[in-house]
C-alpha positions as CSV (number, residue, x, y, z in Angstrom):
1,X,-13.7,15.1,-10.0
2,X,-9.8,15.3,-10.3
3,X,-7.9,14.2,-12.3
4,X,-6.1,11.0,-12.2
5,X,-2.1,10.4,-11.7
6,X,-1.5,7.2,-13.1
7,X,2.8,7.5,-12.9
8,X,3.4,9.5,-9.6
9,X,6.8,10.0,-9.1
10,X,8.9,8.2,-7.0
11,X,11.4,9.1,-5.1
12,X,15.1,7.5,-6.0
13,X,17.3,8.4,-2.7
14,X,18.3,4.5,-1.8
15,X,20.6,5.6,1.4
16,X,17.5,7.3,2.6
17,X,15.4,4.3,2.1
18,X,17.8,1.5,4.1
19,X,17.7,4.3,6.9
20,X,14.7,4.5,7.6
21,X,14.0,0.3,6.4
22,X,16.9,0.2,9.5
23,X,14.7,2.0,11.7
24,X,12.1,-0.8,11.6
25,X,15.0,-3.5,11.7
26,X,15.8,-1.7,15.3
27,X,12.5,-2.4,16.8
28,X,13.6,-5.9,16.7
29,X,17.5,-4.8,18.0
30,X,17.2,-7.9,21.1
31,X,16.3,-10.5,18.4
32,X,19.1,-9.3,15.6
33,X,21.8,-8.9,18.3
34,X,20.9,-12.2,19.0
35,X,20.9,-13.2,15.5
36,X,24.3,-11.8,15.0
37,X,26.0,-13.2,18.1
38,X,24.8,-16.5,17.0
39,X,25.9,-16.3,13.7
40,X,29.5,-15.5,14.6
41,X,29.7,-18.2,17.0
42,X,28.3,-20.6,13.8
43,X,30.7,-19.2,11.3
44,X,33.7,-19.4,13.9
45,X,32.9,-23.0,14.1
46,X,32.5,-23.2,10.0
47,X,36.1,-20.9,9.5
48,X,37.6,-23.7,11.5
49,X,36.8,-26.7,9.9
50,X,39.4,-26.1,6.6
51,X,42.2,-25.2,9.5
52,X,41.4,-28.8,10.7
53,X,41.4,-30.1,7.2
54,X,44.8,-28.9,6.3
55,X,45.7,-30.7,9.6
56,X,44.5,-34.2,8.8
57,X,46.5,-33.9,4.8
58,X,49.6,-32.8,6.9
59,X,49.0,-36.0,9.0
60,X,48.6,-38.4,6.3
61,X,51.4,-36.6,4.2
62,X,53.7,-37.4,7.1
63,X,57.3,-39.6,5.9
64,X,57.2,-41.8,8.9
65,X,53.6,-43.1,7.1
66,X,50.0,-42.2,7.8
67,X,49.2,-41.3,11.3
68,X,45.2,-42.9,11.2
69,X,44.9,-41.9,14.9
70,X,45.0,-37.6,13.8
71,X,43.4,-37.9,10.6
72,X,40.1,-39.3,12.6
73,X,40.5,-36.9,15.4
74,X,40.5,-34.2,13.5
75,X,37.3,-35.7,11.5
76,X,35.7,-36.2,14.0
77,X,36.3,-32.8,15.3
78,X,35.2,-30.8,11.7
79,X,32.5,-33.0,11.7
80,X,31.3,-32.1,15.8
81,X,32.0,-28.4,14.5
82,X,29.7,-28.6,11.2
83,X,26.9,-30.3,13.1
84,X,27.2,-27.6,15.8
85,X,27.0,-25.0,12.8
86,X,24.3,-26.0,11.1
87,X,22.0,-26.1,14.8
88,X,23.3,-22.7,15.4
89,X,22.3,-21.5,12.0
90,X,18.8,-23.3,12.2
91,X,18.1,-21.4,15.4
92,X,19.5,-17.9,13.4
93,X,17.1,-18.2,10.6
94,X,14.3,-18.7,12.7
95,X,15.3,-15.6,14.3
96,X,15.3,-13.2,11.1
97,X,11.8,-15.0,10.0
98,X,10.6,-13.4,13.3
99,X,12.2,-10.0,12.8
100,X,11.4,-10.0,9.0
101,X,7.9,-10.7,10.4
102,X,7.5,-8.1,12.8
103,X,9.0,-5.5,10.7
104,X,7.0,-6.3,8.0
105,X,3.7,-6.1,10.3
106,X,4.6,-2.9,11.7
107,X,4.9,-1.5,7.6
108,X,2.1,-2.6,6.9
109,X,0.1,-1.9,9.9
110,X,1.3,1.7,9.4
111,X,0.8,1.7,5.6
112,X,-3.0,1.2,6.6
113,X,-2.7,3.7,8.5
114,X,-1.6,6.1,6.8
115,X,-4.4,5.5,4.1
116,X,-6.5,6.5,7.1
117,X,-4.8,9.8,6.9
118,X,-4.5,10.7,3.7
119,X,-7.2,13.2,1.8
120,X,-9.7,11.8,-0.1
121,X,-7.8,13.9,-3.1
122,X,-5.1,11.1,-3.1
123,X,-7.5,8.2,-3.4
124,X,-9.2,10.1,-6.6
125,X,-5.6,10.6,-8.0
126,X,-4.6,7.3,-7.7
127,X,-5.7,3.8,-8.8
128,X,-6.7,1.9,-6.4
129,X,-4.6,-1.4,-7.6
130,X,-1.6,0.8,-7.4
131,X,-2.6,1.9,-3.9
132,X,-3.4,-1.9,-3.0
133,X,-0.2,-3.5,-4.6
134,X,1.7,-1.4,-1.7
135,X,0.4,-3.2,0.6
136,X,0.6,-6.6,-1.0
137,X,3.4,-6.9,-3.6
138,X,6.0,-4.4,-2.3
139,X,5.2,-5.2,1.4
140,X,5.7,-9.2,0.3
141,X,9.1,-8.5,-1.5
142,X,10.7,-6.4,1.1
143,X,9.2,-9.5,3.3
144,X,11.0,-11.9,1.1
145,X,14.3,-9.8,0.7
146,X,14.3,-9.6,4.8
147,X,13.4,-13.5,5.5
148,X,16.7,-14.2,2.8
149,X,19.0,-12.3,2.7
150,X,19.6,-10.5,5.7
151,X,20.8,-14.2,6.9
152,X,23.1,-14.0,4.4
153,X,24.0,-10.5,4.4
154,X,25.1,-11.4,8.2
155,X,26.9,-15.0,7.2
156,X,28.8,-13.1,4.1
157,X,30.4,-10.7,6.6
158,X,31.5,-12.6,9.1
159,X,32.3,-15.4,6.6
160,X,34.6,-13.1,4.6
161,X,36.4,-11.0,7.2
162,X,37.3,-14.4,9.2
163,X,38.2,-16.3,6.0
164,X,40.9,-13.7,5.2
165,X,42.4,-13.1,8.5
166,X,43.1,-17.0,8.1
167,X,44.4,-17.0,4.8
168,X,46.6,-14.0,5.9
169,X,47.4,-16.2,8.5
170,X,48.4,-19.2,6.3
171,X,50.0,-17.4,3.2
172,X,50.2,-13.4,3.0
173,X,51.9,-14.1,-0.2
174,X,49.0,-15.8,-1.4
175,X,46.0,-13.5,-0.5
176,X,47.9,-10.5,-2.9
177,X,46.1,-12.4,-5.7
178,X,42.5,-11.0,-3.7
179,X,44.5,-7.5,-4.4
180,X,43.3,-7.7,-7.9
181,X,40.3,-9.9,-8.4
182,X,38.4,-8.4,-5.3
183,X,38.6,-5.0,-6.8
184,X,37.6,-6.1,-10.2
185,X,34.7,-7.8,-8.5
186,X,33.5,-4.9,-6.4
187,X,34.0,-2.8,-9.4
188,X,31.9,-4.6,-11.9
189,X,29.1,-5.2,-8.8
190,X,29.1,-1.2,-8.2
191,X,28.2,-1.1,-12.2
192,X,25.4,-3.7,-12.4
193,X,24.0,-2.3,-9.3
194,X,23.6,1.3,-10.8
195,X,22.1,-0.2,-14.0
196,X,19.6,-2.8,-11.8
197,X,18.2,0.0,-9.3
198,X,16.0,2.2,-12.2
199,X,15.1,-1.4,-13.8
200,X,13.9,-2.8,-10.6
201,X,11.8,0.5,-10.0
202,X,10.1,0.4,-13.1
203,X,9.1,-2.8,-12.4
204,X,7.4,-2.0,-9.3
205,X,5.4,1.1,-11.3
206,X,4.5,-1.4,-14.4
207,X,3.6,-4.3,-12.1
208,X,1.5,-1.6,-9.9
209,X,-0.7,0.1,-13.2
210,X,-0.8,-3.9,-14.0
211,X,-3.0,-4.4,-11.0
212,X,-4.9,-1.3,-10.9
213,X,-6.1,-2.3,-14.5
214,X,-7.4,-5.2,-13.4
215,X,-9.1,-4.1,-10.6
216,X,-11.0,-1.8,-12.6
217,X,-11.9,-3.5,-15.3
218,X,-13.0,-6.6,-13.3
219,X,-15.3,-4.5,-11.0
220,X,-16.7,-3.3,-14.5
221,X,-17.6,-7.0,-15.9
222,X,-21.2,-6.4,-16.5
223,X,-20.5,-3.7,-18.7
224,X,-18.0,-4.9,-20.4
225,X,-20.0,-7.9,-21.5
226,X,-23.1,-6.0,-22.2
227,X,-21.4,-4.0,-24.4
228,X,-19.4,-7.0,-25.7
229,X,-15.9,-5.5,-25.3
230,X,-14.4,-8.5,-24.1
231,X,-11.8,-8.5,-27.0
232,X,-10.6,-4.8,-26.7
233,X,-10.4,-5.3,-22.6
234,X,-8.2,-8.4,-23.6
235,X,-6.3,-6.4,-26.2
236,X,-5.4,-3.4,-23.6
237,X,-4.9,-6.1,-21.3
238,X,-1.9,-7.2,-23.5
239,X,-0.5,-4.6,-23.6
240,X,-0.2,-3.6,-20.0
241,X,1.1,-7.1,-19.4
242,X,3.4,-7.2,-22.2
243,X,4.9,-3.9,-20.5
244,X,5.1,-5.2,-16.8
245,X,6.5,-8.9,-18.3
246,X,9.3,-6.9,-20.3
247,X,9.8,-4.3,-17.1
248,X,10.3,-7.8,-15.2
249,X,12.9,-9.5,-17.8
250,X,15.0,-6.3,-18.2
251,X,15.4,-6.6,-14.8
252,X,16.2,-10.1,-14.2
253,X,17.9,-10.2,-17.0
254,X,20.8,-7.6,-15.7
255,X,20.4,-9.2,-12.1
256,X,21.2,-12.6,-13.7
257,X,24.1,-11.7,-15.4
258,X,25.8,-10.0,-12.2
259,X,26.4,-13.8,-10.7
260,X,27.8,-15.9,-13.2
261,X,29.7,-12.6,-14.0
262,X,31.8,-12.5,-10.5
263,X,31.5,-16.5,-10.6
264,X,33.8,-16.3,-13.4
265,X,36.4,-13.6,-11.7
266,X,36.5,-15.9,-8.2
267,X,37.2,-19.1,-10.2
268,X,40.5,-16.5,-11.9
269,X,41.4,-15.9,-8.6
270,X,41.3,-20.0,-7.8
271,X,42.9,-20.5,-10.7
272,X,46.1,-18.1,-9.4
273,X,45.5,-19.2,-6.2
274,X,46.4,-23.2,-7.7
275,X,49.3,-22.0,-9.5
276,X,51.1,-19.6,-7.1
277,X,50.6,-22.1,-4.3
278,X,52.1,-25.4,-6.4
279,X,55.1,-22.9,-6.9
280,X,55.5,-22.2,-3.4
281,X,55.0,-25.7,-2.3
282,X,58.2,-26.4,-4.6
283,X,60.1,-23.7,-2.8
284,X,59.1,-25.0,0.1
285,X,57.5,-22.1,1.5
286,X,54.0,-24.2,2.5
287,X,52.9,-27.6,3.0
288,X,50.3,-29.4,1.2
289,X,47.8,-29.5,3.8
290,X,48.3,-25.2,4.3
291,X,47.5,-25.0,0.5
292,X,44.4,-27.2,0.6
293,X,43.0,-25.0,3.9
294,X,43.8,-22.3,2.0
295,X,42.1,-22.9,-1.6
296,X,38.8,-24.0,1.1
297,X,39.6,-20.6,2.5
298,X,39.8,-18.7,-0.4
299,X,36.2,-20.6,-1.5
300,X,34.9,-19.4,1.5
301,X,36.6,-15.6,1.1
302,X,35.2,-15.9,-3.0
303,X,31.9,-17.5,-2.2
304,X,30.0,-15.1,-0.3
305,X,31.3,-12.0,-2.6
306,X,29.7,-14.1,-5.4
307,X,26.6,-14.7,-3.5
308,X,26.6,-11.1,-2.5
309,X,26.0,-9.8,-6.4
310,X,22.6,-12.4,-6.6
311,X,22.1,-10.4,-3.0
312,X,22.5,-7.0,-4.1
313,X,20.3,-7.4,-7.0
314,X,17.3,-8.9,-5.5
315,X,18.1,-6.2,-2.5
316,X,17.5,-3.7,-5.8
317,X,13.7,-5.3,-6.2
318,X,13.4,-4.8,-2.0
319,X,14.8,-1.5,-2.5
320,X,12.6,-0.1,-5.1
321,X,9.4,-1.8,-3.6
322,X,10.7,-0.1,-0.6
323,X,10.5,3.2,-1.8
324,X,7.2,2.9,-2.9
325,X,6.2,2.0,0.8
326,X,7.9,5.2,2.1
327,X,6.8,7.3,-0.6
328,X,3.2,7.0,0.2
329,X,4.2,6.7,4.0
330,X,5.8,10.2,3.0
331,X,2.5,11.6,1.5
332,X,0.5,15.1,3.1
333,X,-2.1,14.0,5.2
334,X,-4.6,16.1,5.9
335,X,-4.0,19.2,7.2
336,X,-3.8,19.0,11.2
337,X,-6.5,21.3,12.7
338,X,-5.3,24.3,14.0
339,X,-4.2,24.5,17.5
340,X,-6.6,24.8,20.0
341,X,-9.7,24.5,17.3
342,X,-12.4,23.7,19.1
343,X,-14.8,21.3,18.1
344,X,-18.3,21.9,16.2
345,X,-21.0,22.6,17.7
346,X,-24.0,22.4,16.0
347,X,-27.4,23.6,17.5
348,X,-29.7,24.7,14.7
349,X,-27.9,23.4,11.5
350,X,-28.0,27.3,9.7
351,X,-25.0,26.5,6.9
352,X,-23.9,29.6,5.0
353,X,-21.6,29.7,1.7
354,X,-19.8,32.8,1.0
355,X,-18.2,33.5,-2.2
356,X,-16.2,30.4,-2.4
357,X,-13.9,29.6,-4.8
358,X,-12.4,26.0,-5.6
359,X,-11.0,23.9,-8.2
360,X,-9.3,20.8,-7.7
361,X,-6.5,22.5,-10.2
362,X,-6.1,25.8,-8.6
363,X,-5.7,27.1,-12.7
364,X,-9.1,25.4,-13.5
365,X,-11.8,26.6,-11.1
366,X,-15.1,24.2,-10.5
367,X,-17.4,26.5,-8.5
368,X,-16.6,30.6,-8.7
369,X,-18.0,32.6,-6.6
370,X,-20.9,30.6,-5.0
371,X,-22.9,31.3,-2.3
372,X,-25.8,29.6,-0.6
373,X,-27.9,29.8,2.6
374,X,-29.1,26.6,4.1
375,X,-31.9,27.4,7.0
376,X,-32.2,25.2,10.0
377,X,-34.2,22.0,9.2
378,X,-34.8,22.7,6.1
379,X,-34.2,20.3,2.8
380,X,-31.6,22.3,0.6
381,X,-31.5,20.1,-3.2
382,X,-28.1,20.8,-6.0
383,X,-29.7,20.2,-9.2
384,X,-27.3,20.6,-12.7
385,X,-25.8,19.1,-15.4
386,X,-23.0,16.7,-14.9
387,X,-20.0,18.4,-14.0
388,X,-21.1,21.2,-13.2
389,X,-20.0,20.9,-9.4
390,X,-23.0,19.4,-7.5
391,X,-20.3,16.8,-5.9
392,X,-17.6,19.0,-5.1
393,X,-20.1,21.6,-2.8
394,X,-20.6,18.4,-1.0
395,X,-16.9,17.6,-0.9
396,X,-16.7,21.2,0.6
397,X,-19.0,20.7,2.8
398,X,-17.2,17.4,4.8
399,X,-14.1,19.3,4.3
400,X,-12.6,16.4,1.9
401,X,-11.0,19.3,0.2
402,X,-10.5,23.1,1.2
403,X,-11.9,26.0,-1.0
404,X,-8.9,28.6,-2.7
405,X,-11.2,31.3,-0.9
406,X,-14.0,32.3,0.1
407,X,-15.9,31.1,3.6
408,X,-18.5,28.4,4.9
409,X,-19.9,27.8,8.5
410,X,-22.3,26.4,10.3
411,X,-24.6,27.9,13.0
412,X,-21.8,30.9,12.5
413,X,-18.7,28.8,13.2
414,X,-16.0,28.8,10.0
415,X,-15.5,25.0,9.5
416,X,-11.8,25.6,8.5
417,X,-11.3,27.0,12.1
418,X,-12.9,23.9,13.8
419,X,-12.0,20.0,14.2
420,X,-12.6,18.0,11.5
421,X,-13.7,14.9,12.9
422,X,-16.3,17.6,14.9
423,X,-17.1,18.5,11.7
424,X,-18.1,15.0,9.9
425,X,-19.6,13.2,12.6
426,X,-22.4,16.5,12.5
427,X,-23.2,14.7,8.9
428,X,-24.7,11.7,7.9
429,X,-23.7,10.4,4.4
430,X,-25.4,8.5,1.8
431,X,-23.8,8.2,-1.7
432,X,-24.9,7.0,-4.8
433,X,-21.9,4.5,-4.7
434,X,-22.6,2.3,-2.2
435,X,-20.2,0.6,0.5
436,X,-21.2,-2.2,2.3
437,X,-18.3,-4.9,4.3
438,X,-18.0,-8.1,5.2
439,X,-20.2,-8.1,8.1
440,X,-23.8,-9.1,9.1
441,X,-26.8,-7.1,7.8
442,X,-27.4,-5.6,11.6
443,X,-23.1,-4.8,11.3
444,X,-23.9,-2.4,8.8
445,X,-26.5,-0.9,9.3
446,X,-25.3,-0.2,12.8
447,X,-21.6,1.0,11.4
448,X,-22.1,4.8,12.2
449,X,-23.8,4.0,15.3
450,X,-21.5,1.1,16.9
451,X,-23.9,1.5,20.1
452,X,-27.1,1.5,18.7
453,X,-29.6,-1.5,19.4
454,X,-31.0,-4.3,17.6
455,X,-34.7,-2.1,17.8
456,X,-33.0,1.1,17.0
457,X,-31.5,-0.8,13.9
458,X,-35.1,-2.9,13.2
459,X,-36.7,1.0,13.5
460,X,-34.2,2.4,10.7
461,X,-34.8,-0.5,8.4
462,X,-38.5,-0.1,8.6
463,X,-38.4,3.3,8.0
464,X,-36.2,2.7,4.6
465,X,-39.0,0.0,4.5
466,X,-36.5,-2.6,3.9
467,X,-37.2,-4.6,6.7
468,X,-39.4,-7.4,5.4
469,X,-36.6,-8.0,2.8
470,X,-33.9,-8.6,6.0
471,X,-36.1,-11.1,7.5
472,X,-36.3,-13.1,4.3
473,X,-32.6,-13.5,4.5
474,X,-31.4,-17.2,6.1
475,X,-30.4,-15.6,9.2
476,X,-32.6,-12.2,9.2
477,X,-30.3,-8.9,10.7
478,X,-27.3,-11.7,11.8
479,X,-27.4,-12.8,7.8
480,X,-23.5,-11.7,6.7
481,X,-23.2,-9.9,3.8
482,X,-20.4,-11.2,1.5
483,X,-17.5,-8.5,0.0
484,X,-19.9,-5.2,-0.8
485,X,-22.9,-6.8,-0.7
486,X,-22.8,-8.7,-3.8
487,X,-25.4,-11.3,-2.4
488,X,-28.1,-8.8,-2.5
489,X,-29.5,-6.2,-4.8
490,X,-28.2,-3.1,-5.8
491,X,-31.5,-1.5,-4.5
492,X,-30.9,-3.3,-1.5
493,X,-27.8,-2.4,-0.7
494,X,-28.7,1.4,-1.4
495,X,-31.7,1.1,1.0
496,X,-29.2,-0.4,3.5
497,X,-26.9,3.0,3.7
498,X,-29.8,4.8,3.8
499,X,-31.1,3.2,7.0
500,X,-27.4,3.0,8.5
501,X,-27.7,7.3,7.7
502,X,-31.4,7.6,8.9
503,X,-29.8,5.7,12.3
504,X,-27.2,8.3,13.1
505,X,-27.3,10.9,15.1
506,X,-26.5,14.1,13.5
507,X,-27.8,17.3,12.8
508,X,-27.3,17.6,9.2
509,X,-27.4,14.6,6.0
510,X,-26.1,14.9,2.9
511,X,-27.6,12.9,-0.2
512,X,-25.4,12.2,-3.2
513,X,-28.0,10.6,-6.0
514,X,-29.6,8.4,-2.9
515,X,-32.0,6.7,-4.5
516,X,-31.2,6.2,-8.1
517,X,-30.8,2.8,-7.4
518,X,-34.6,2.1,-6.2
519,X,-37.7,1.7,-8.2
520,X,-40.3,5.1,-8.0
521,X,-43.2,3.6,-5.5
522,X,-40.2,2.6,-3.2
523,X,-38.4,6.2,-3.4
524,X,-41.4,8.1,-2.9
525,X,-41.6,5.8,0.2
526,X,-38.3,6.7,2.0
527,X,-38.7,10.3,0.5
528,X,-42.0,10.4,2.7
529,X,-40.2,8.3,5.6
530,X,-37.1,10.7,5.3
531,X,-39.1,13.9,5.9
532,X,-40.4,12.4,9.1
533,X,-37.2,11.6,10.0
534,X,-34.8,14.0,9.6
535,X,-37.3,16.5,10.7
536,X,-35.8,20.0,12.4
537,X,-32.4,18.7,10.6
538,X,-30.8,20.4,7.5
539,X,-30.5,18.3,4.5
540,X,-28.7,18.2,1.5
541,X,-29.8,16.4,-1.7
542,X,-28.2,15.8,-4.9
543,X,-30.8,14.8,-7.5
544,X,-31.0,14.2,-11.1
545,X,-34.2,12.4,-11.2
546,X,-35.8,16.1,-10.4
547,X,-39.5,14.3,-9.0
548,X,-37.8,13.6,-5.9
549,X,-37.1,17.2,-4.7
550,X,-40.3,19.1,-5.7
551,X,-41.3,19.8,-1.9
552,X,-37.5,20.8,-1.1
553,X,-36.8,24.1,0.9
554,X,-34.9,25.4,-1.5
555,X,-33.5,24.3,-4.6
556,X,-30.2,25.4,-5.9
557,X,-29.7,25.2,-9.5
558,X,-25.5,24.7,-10.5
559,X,-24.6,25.6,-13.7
560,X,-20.5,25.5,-15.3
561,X,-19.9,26.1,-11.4
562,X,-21.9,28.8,-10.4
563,X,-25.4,28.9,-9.1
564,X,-27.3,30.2,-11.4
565,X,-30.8,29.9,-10.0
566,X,-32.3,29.0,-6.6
567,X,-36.0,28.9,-4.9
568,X,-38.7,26.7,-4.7
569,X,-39.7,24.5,-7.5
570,X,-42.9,26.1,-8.2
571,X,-41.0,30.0,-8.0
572,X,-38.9,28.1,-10.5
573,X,-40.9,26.9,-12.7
574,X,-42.3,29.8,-13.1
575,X,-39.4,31.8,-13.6
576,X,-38.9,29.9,-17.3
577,X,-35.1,29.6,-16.8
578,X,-32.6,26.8,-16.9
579,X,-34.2,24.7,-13.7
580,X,-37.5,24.7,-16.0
581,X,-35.8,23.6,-19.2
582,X,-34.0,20.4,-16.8
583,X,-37.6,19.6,-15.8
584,X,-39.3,19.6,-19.9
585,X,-36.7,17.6,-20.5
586,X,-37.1,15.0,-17.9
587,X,-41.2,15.2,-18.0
588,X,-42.0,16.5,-21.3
């Protein structure tokens, strides 16, 4: 098989990534015009409320004595206007939780997707807790980043560019003490941003080898116990947590100090803001009741710009969770079949090999220079050590991978030249790593054949002569199977492919190690029931248990990727070669 990539690279182009983030956001352009015409109706109402403030001081600050009669008016009024505000921005969050919902159901309906797409090379590259925290952790932290702070991305704008057009209005003197804290602010942002970005992604990549850990090495419990590693599992464990917790508190840790940090350069500018004003006020260039709409003002102006740092860093997490998104989004998917192809049409099943090449590292090869025949109907076994490319002639058969040269066709047609979906649906597959879902027995069984019948389904089961073991089951064929079958036996759920194989229609089955996980009086049974069968079809079988393919057509015997013998098992035998040492050593 191929090797692993554990740390694929990511890509680091954040401009890219908003784009095409934006590009979701704009499926939902009704509900965020909405959103932002509401929210600038809400902070208009908000931006006025200080104006009315300074009103109500001016009216109590009045020589002729307190004039009771404005001050409530103008109360009453803020308080009409917050009440409005808050309704207005009740209704605009529950707007962005819709859009922040469908956007992130359209990723990951299309992440899904594109796993659909992608070679089976990427999925033996990659762990599969890496490829499954896409879905879950980064999809739930751009969801999270969305639901947040896009509401506050739109408030901060509005809320900033309105608060200073009516401090310029109040004071122009006074807003030139923005002139130099703003910049300082913006400045110092910028910098924590650069250093948060690369924390924040290799937070995602830690968090991601976190899970696929576990997921292996749960799935692998029983061994682990049997061979009472418990403590090293738990050791490595450690470690990889250690490494994701520390990931997650360099990050946090730079993010957290971004806040406080422009906290401290907004409460400078109050602080100017306080003493510039009182001197004015002296000079009588302002009235008390300007000064006190302004210093809400410049709260207002200051807030959001602090808010916006704790923004911009947990938009950094979003971000780099949103690259990893696009990046596998952005990986080759198979390669389309060639214009025009036609589809596969298979009438005898004759497969032909001819001097094909392949390794899964063009510099390493796996098979060199092999080449088969596989007659019509006939039973074709791939015998060999491990390693020595049994699997992968299989894997060039479904097309899963390509050869570097070298042809292969069936009934005379070049399989690279026709559809692949022509291509697999001519096979049936049974593996020695069985898959069942979440489904009832009659589900499975019936999952290459989603018309098939009930008898058609009760026929294959009794032919793989597991039948009698269904109807022990609570509810017999509508009995559902929990998460891969783990309420039955191994045996069981082996036997189960096999039916949902012997049930399809095809014209050709390939069979990976089959039965290794059935005892010998109930293999020679579907060996027996298999002939009958898949009679006048070509089959492939990969065995190591060598018993099981003694009557096969031919026998191909792989060795450090080559064939290096092939004929019957007697002609073999015979012969005294390799094939005959494999079967001493099984029998003798």
């Amino acid at each position: 098989m191929p090797p692993r990539n554990l740390n694929p690279q990511k890509p680091r182009d954040a401009r890219r990534t908003l784009a095409v983030l934006g590009r979701y956001l704009m499926k939902s352009a009704p509900m965020l015009a909405a959103a932002l015409l509401l929210t600038v109706v809400s902070n208009v109402f908000q931006l006025i409320g200080p104006t009315l403030c300074g009103y109500a001081i001016d009216a109590i600050a009045l020589e002729s004595g307190v004039d009771f009669q404005s001050v409530f008016h103008y109360a009453a009024l803020m308080l009409a206007l917050y009440v409005a505000s808050a309704a207005i921005g009740y209704a605009v969050t529950i707007l962005i939780l819709h859009v922040s919902q469908r956007t992130v159901r359209a990723m990951r309906a299309d992440l899904f997707a594109k796993l659909m797409r992608l070679p089976v090379g990427y999925f033996d590259r990659n762990q599969t807790g890496d490829i499954l925290s896409h879905i879950s952790y980064d999809i739930d932290t751009v969801n999270t980043s969305l639901s947040n702070d896009l509401v506050q991305i739109l408030t901060s704008l509005i809320t900033v560019a309105g608060a200073l057009i009516m401090m310029i209005r109040i004071s122009p003197v006074l807003v030139l003490v923005f002139a130099v804290t703003v910049p300082v602010s913006v400045l110092f942002t910028k910098y924590m941003t650069g250093r948060v970005r690369p924390l924040y992604r290799e937070r995602s990549r830690k968090l991601g080898e976190l899970n696929g850990f576990v997921e292996e090495y749960v799935s692998g419990q029983k061994t682990i116990r049997a061979y009472r590693r418990e403590d090293d599992v738990l050791g490595r464990f450690d470690r990889k947590n250690e490494d994701a917790v520390q990931s997650y508190y360099r990050s946090e840790y730079y993010a957290s100090v971004t806040g406080p940090s422009v906290n401290f350069i907004n409460n400078l500018s109050l602080t100017l803001i306080s003493i510039f004003g009182a001197l004015l006020y002296l000079a009588g260039g302002i009235s008390l009741g300007d000064i006190s709409s302004f210093v809400l003002y410049s709260r207002k102006f200051s807030g959001p710009i602090n808010e916006a740092a704790n923004i911009l860093s947990e938009l950094q997490s979003a971000l780099a969770a949103a690259e990893r998104v696009f990046s596998l989004l952005n990986e080759d998917e198979e390669p389309a079949d060639a214009p025009g192809a036609p589809k596969l049409r298979v009438t005898d099943g004759d497969v032909a090999l001819e001097h094909v090449d392949f390794g899964y590292d063009p510099g390493r090869p796996v098979l060199r220079d092999v080449s088969l025949r596989a007659k019509p109907g006939g039973m074709v076994a791939i015998v060999g050590p491990t390693g020595a490319g049994k699997t992968t002639l299989v894997n060039l058969l479904m097309r899963f991978y390509d050869p570097q040269s070298g042809t292969i066709s069936i009934d005379g047609q070049a399989i690279a030249s026709v559809q692949r979906a022509s291509l697999r649906e001519a096979f049936s597959m049974v593996l020695q790593d069985t898959w069942l879902f979440n489904g009832t027995v009659h589900e499975n069984i019936a999952y290459g054949s989603p018309g098939a019948t009930r008898e058609q389904v009760v026929a294959a089961a009794k032919a793989t002569h597991i039948h009698e073991m269904i109807e022990r089951l609570p509810q017999g064929y509508d009995t559902v199977l929990t998460e891969d079958g783990v309420n039955i036996s191994k045996g069981q759920k082996q036997l189960m492919t096999i039916a949902r194989a012997m049930l399809r229609k095809s014209h050709l089955l390939i069979l990976d190690e089959a039965t290794s996980n059935v005892d010998i009086r109930t293999e020679l049974l579907i060996q027996s029931a298999m002939r009958a069968l898949m009679r006048g079809k070509t089959c492939f079988v990969i065995a190591h248990r060598l018993s099981t393919i003694r009557n096969a057509d031919l026998i191909l015997v792989v060795r450090d990727g080559q064939i290096v013998e092939q004929g019957r098992h007697d002609d073999l035998l015979a012969r005294n070669g390799f094939y005959a040492s494999l079967f001493r050593a099984q029998f003798e």
